[in-house]
C-alpha positions as CSV (number, residue, x, y, z in Angstrom):
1,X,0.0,54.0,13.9
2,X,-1.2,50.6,14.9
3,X,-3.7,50.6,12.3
4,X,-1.5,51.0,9.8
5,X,0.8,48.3,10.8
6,X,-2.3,45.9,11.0
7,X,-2.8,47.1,7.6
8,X,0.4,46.8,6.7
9,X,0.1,43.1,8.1
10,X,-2.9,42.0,6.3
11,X,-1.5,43.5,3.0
12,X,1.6,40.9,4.0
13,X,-0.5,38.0,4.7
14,X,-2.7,38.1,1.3
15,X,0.4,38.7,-0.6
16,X,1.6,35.6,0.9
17,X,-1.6,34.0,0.4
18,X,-1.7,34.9,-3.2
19,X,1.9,33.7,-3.6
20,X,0.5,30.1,-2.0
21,X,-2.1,30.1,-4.0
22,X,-0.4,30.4,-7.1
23,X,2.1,27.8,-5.9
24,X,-0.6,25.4,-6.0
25,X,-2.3,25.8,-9.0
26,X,1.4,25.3,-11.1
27,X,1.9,22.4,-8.9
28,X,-1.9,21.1,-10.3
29,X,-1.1,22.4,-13.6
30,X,2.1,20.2,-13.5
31,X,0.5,17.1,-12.2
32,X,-2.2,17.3,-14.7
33,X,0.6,17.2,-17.6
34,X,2.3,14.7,-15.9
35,X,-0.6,12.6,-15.6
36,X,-1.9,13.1,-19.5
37,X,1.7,11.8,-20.1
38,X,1.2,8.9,-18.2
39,X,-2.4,7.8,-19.0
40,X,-0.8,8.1,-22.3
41,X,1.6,5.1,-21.9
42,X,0.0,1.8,-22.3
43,X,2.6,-0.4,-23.5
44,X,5.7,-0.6,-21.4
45,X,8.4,-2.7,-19.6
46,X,10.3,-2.5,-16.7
47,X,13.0,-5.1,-15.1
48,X,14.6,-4.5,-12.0
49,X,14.6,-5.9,-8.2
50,X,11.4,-6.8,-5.7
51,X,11.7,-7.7,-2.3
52,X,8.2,-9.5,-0.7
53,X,8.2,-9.3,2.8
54,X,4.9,-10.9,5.0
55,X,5.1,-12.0,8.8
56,X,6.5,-15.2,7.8
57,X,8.9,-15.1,5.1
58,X,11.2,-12.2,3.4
59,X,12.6,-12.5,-0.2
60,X,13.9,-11.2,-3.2
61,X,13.2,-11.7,-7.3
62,X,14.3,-10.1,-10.1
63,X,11.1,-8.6,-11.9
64,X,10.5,-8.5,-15.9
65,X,7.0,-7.0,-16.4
66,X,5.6,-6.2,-19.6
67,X,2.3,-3.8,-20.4
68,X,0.5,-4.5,-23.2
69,X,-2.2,-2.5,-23.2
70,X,-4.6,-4.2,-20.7
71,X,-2.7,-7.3,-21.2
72,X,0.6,-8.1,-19.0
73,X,3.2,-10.6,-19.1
74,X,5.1,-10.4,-15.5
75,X,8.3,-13.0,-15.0
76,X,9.9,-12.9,-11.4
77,X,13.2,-15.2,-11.0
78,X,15.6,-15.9,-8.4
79,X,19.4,-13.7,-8.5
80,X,20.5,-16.8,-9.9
81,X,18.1,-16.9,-12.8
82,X,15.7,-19.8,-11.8
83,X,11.9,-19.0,-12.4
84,X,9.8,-18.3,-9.2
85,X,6.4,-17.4,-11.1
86,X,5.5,-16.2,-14.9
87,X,2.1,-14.5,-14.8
88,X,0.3,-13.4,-18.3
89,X,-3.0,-12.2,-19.0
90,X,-4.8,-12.0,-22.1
91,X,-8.1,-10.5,-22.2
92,X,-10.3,-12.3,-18.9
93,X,-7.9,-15.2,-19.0
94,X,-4.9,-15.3,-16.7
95,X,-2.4,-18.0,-16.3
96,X,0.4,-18.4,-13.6
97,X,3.2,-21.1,-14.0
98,X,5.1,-22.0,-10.8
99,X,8.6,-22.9,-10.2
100,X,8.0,-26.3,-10.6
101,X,6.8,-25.9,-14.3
102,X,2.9,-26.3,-13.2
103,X,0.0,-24.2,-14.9
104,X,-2.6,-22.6,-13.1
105,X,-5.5,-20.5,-14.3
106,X,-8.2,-18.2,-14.1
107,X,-9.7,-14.8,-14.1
108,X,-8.2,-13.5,-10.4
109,X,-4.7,-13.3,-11.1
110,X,-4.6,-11.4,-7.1
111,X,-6.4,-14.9,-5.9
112,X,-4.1,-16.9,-7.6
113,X,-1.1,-15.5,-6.4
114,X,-2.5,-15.2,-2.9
115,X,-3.6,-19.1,-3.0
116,X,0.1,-20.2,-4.9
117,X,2.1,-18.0,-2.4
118,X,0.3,-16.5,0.0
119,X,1.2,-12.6,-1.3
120,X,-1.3,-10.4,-1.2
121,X,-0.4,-8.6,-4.1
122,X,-2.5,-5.7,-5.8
123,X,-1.9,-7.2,-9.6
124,X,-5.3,-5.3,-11.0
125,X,-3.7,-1.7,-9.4
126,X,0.0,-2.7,-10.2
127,X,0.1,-1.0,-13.8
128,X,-1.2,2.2,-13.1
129,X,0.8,2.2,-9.8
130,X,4.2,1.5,-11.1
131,X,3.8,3.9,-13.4
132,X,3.2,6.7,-10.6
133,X,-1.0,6.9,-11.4
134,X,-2.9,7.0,-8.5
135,X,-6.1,5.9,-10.2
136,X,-9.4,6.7,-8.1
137,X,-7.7,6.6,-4.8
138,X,-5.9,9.8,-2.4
139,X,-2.7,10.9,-3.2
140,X,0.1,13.4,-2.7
141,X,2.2,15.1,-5.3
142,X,5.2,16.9,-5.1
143,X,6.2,20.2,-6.5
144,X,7.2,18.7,-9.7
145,X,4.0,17.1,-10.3
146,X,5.0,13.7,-9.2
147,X,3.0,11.5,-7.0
148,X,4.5,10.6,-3.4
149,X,2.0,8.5,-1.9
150,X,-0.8,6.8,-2.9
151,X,-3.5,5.4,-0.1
152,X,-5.9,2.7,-0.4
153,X,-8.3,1.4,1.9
154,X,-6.0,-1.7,2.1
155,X,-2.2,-0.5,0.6
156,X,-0.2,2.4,1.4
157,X,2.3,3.2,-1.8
158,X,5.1,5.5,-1.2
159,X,7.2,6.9,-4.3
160,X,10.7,7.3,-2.8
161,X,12.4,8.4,-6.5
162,X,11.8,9.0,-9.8
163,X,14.4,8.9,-12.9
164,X,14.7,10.2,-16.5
165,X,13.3,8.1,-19.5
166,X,13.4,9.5,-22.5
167,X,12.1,12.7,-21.1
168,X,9.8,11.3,-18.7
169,X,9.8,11.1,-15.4
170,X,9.1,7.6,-14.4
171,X,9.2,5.8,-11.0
172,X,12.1,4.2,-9.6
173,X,12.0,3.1,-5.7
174,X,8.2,2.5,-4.9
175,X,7.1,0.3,-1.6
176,X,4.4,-0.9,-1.5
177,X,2.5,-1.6,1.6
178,X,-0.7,-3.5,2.5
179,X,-2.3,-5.7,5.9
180,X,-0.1,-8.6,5.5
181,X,2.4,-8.3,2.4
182,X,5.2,-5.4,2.0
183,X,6.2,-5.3,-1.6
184,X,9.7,-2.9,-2.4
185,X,10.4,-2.7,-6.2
186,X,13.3,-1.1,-7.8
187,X,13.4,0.1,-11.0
188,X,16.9,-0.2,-13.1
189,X,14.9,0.1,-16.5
190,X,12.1,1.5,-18.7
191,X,11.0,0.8,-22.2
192,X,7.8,3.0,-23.0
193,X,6.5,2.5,-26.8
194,X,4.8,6.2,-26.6
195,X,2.3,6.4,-29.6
């Protein structure tokens, strides 16, 4: 009697096991669609809210950001409209202007934000990020194939929601967190150009 209820207990155990086990091969076989989709999409835009918080100051912009290919054009203004920083790139050559109107540029775009306003902010990561890609770094994903948090050795990105565009999942609360800068952007709109 007590051998068959072991036996009876095993059998339980590797039906459960099995039923695990294909659990997380559709949740890989999700992912990887999800992520062919999104490697997919290299022209975009996005507009919506960002708050920067760092030990000394907290504040919030309004955040235009378009994705041409390797090539960006990123506009953050005040509620009220007034410019706090435009940041393209073109090829090797970026160029920030600053509230005040004045150019600066160079091939950093991170060091030239850091040195105009002391965010750390991870520009080079930032369009694979927003669009929920984890790159070459550990993530989680969820059941639906969706990444939930993305770690760095020096930021922490957790995906809080995700919305519908045009039949893509896309991010929509992300929070970003690194040593000295906390970055939380909201997403209230997509454009992808899918090709």
């Amino acid at each position: 009697m007590k051998t068959l209820q072991q036996l009876s207990l095993l059998f339980c155990l590797l039906i459960l096991s099995a039923c695990t086990s294909q659990q997380h091969q559709l949740d890989n076989a999700s992912w990887r669609m999800q992520r062919q989709k999104l490697e997919n999409i290299t022209h975009w835009t996005i507009s919506g809210k960002l708050a920067i918080i760092t030990p000394e100051k907290k504040g919030s912009a309004r955040i235009h950001w378009q994705q041409n290919g390797d090539d960006y054009h990123l506009n953050l203004t005040s509620l009220l409209g007034t410019r706090i920083m435009e940041m393209s790139k073109e090829g090797d050559k970026v160029v920030i202007i600053d509230d005040k109107g004045r150019e600066y540029r160079g091939s950093d775009a991170e060091y030239l934000v850091y040195r105009l306003t002391g965010w750390q902010m991870p520009v080079y990561k930032l369009p694979l990020w927003i669009k929920g890609l984890p790159g070459d770094t550990d993530y989680d994903i969820n059941a639906t194939g969706q990444v939930t948090n993305i770690k760095t050795p020096n930021w922490q990105m957790q995906y809080q929601s995700y919305q519908e565009v045009d039949g893509w999942m896309m991010p929509e609360k992300i929070t970003f967190k690194g040593q000295q800068t906390e970055l939380r952007l909201v997403i209230n709109d997509w454009e992808l150009v899918t090709q």
